[in-house]
C-alpha positions as CSV (number, residue, x, y, z in Angstrom):
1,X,107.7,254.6,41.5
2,X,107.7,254.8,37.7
3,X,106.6,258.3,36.1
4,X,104.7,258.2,32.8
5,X,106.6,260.4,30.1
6,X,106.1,261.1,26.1
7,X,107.9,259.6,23.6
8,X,107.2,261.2,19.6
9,X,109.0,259.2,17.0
10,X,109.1,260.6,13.8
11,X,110.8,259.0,10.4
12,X,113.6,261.2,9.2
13,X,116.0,260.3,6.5
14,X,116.9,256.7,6.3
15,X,115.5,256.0,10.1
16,X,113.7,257.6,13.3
17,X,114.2,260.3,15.8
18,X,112.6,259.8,19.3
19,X,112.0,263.0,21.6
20,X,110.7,263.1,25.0
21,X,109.7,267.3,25.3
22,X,109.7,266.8,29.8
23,X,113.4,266.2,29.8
24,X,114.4,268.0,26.4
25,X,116.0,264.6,25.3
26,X,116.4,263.3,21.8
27,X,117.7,259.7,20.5
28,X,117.5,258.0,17.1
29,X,117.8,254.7,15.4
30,X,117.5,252.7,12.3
31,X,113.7,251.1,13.4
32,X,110.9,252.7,15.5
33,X,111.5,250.0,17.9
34,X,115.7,251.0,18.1
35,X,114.7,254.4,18.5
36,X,112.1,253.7,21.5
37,X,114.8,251.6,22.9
38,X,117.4,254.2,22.8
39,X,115.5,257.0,24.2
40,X,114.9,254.6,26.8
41,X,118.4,254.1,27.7
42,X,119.3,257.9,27.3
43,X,116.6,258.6,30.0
């Protein structure tokens, strides 16, 4: 079963931070897509 959570990506400095707020988890990365992709993997 997959569960359906919140990503918000915002541009900061030179790149992006990713937060999902239902875990409390944050990531980053040079594009929107590397910052998506890292959240992903910190989940």
């Amino acid at each position: 079963m997959q569960k359906q959570l919140t990503a918000i990506i915002e541009k900061e400095g030179d790149g992006y931070v990713s937060f999902c707020p239902e875990y409390d988890i944050a990531s980053q990365g040079g594009t929107v897509e590397e910052a998506k992709n890292n959240l992903h993997e910190a989940l």
